[in-house]
N, C-alpha and C positions, 0 to 999 in steps of 0.2 A: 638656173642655167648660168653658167660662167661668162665673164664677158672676154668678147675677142684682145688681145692685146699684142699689134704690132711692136715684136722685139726691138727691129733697127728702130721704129722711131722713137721708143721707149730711151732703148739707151743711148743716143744721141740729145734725149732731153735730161739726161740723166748728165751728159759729158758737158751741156751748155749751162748746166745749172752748177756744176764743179767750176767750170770756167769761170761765172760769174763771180762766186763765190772768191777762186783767185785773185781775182783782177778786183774787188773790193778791198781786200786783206794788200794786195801792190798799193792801191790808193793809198792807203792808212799808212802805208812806213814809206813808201818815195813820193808822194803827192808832194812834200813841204817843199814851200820855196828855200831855195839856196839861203840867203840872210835867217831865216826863221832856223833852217839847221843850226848854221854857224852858232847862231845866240844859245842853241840849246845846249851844244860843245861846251861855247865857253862857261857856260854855268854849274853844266857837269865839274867841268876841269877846273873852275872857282870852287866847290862844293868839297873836290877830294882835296884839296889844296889843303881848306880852314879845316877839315877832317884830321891829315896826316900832320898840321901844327898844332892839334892837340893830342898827341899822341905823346903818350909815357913809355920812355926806353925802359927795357927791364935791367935790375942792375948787375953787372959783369961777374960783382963778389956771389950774390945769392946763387945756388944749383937750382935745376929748374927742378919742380916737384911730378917727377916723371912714374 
């Protein structure tokens, strides 16, 4: 025999377990404190910096090989 199963409360435990789920994944990306941001910025923005000063121009004379 099948067992009884309350729709509303089902899906209400359904919409609080979504919710949860939310509000873990909010923790993970705006939990961090302000300074711990900022450091992570600047290290990015150090990171692309030493990236794009080593970067080779292509040169003006050569056609691009299209």
């Amino acid at each position: 025999m099948a067992e009884i199963v309350n729709l509303n409360k089902a899906r209400k435990a359904r919409d609080r377990a979504a919710a949860k789920a939310k509000a873990v994944e909010n923790r993970a990306v705006h939990g961090r404190p302000k300074p711990e941001r900022q450091q992570t910025l600047l290290e990015r923005l150090a990171r692309d910096r030493a990236l794009d000063g080593h970067r080779r121009d292509r040169d003006p004379e050569r056609p691009d090989d299209d």
